[in-house]
C-alpha positions in Angstrom: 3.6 -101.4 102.3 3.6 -102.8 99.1 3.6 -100.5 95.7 -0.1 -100.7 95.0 -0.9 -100.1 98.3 1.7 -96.9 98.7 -0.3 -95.6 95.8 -3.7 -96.2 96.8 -2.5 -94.4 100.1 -0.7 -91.4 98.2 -3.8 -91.2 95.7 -6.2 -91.0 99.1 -3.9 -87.7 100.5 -3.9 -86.3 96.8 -7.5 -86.1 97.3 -8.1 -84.8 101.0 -5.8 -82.1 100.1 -7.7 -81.4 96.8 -10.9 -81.3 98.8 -10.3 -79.0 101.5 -9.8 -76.5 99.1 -13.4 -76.6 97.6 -15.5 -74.2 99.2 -18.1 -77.0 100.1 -15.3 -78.6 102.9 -17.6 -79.1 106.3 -16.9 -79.8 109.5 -18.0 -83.0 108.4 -15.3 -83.5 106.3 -13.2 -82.4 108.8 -13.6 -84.7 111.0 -13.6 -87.9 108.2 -10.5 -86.7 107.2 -9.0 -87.1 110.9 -10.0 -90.2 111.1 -8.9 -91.3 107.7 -5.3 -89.6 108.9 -5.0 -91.1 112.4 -5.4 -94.7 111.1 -1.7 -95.4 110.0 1.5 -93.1 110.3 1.6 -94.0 106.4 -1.7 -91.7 106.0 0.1 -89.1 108.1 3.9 -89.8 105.9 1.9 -89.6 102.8 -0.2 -86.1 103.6 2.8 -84.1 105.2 5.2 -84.9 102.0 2.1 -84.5 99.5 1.3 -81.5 101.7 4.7 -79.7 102.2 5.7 -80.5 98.7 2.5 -78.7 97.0 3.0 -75.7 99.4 6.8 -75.1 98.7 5.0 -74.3 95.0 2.7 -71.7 96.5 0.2 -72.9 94.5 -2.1 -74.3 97.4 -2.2 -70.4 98.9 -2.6 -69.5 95.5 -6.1 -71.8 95.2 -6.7 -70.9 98.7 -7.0 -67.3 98.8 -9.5 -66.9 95.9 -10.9 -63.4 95.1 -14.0 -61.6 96.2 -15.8 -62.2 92.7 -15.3 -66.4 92.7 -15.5 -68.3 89.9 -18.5 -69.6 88.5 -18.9 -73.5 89.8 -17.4 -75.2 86.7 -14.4 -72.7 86.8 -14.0 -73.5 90.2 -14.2 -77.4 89.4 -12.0 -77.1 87.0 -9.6 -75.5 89.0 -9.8 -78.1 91.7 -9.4 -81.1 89.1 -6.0 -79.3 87.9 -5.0 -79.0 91.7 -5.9 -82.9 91.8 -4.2 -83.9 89.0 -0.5 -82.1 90.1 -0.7 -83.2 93.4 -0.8 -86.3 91.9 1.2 -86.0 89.4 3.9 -85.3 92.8 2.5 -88.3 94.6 3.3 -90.8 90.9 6.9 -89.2 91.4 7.6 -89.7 95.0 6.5 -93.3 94.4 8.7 -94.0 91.7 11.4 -95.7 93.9 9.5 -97.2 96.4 9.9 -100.7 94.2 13.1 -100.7 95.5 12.0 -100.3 99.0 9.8 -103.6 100.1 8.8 -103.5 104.1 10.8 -105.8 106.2 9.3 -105.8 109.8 12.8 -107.5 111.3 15.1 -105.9 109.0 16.0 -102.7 111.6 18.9 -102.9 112.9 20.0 -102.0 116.8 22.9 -98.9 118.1 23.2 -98.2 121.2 25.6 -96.4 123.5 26.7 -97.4 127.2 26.7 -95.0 130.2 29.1 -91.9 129.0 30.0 -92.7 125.8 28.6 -91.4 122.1 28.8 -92.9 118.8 28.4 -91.2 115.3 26.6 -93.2 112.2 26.5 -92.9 109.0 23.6 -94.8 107.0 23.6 -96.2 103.6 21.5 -93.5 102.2 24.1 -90.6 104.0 22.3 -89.6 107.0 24.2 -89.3 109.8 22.9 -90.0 113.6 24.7 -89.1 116.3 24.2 -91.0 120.0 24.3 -88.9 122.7 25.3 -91.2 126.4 23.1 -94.4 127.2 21.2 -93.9 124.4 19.0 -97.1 122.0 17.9 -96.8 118.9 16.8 -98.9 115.8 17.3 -97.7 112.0 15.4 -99.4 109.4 16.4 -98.1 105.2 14.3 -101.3 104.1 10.9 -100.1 103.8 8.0 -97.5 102.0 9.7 -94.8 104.6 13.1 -94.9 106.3 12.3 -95.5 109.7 14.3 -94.8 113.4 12.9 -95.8 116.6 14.3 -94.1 119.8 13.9 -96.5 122.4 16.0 -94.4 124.8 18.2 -91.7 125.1 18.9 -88.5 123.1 20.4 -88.6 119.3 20.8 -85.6 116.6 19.3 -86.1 113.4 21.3 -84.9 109.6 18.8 -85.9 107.2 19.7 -86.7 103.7 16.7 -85.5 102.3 14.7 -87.9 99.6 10.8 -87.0 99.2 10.0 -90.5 97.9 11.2 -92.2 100.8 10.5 -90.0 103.7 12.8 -90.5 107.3 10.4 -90.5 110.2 11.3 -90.8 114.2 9.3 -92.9 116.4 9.6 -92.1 119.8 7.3 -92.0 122.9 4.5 -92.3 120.8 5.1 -89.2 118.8 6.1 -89.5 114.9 9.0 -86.5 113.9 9.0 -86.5 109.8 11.6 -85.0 108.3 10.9 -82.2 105.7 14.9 -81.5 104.8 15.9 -81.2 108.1 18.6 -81.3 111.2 17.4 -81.9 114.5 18.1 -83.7 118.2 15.1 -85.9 119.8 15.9 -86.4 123.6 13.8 -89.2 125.2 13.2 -88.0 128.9 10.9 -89.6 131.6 7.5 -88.6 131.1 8.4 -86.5 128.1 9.7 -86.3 124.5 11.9 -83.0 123.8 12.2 -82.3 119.5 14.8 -79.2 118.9 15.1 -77.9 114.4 18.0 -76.4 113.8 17.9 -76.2 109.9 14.7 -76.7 108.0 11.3 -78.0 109.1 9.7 -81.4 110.4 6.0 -82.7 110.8 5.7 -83.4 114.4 2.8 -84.9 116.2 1.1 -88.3 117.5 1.7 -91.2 115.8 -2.4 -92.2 116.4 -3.5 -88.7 115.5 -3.1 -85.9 113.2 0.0 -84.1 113.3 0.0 -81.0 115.8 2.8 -79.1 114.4 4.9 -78.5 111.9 8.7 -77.1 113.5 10.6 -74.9 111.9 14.6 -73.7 112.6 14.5 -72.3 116.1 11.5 -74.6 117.3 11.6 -76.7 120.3 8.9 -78.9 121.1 8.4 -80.8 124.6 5.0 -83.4 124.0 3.9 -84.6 127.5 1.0 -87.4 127.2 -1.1 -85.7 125.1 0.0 -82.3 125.1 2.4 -80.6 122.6 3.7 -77.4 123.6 6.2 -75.2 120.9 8.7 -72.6 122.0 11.0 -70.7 119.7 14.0 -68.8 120.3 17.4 -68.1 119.1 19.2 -70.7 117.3 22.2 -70.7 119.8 20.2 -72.2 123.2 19.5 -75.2 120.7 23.2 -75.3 119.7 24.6 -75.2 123.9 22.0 -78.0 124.3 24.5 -80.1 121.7 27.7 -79.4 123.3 27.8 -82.9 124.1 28.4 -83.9 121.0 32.1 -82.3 121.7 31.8 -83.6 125.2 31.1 -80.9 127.2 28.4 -79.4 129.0 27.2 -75.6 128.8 25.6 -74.4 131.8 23.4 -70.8 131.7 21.8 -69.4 134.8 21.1 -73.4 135.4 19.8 -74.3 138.4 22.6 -76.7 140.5 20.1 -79.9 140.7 19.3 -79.6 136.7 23.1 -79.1 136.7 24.1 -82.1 138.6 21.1 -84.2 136.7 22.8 -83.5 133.5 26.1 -85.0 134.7 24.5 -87.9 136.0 23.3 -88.8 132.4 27.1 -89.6 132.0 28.5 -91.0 134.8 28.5 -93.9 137.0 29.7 -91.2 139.8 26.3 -89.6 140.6 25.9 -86.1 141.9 23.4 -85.5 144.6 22.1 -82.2 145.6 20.6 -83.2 149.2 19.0 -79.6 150.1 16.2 -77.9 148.1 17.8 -74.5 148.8 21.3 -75.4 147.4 19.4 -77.1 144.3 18.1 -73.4 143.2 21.7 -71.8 143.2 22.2 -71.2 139.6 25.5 -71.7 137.9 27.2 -70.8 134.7 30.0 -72.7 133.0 31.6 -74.9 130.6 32.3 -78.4 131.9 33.7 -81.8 130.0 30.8 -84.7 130.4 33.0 -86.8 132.8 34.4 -84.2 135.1 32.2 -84.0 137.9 34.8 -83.3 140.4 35.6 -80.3 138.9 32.2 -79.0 138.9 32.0 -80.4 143.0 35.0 -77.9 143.3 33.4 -74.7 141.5 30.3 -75.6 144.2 32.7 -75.0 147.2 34.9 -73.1 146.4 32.8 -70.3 144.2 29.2 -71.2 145.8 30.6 -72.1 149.5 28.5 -75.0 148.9 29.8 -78.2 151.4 30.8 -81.3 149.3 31.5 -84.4 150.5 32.6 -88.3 148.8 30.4 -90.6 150.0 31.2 -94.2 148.2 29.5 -93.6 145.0 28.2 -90.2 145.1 29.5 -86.8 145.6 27.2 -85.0 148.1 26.5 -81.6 147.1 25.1 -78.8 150.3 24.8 -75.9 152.4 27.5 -75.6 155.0 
């Protein structure tokens, strides 16, 4: 993106969001603004920081929740010019480094972890990503946005936050933009898993408009084309990243999930051979690469029937 362009492109979400505040927005409108957002993740980068940055003001619900008695139509013109004029007066600001930045499409450069082990980074601009087992990823700082694709795995997110140079995610066809944020992205077949622990991200598909924006608490699992949200207590989120101190947390899981998340970090593979021993839940704390010890909780707590064969450890009913 090159710095006349990024402007043209901030100038353009300056005005959608100027315009669905005047009273004559349509359905029309509506729909030319989705397809003006779904054309380039840089629309969607560009809206969501223009967006979240003129909310955090509270001047958009200000213009938004007008009285009973509206202005007269040059009042309310005038208004909407003045909410034109500061958004883009914040879309001139947030540009103001991007000379610096000048799009490089070979400049990311490759992490990875092998099978069991984990790796913490630290970028040039203070971020820190942390790779959870088996996990690929590519981080490119050269560019109009800081970019991170997740090829595979699962990694957790510390943001440095920096408005004129937003981080985004790219993974499984979704786009996570950070709005000040910490967060884990897991990659898992035939789904993408997004968990917030501190402040907020824009999350939704990279070819379409965003779906949702996550908040602390928020965990989002996008299937195809399907986002669904849950919330809940900060803590599940927080068990889910015991691996970062290489251990596993186990509550009320059932034994195949359990035995599925070992295998994510050994070359030793659990197998669960019965359905009815694979719904015996289990609670417990367990280090990443000791899957013998959690065999021996399943016979000698469970009565469960282990047994070594070659590669595997086979887990069932006596």
């Amino acid at each position: 993106m090159s710095e006349l362009s990024a402007k043209d492109i901030n100038a353009q979400a300056a005005s959608w969001i100027a315009r669905s505040l005047h009273e004559s927005w349509s359905e029309r409108d509506r729909q030319a603004f989705d397809a003006w957002f779904a054309q380039s993740p840089s629309h969607q980068i560009a809206y969501w920081r223009l967006e979240s940055a003129w909310s955090e003001t509270n001047r958009l619900t200000a213009l938004r929740a007008q009285p009973e008695s509206a202005p007269s139509t040059a009042r309310a013109r005038s208004t909407i010019y003045k909410a034109v004029a500061a958004i883009m007066l914040v879309a001139a600001l947030g540009g103001l480094g991007q000379r610096y930045y000048e799009k490089t499409a070979n400049s990311a450069a490759t992490y990875s972890t092998p099978l069991g082990e984990r790796k913490l980074l630290t970028l040039a601009d203070g971020t820190q990503i942390e790779l959870n087992t088996d996990t690929e990823i590519k981080a490119s700082l050269i560019g109009a946005e800081r970019k991170i694709w997740i090829e595979k795995g699962e990694a957790y997110f510390r943001v440095k936050h920096d408005p004129a140079h937003p981080f985004v995610v790219v993974a499984a066809g979704q786009n996570i933009v950070d709005i000040g944020t910490e967060f884990v992205v897991r990659r898992m077949s035939g789904a993408l898993r997004v968990a917030v622990l501190e402040g907020r991200v824009g999350f939704g598909n990279a070819k379409g408009r965003a779906a949702e924006e996550l908040e602390s608490g928020d965990v989002a699992t996008a299937r195809n084309d399907s986002i669904s949200v849950t919330h809940g207590p900060l803590s599940d989120i927080v068990s889910g990243l015991s691996w970062r101190q290489g251990k596993l947390v186990f509550h009320h899981t059932p034994l195949l999930d359990a035995a599925a998340e070992f295998n994510r970090y050994n070359h030793e593979k659990l197998v669960v051979s019965d359905a009815a021993a694979g719904e015996i839940t289990i609670n417990g704390v367990f280090s990443t690469s000791d899957i013998h010890a959690f065999a021996r909780l399943a016979h000698a707590v469970l009565g469960l029937r282990v047994a070594e064969n070659g590669e595997a450890i086979v887990i069932s009913r006596e």
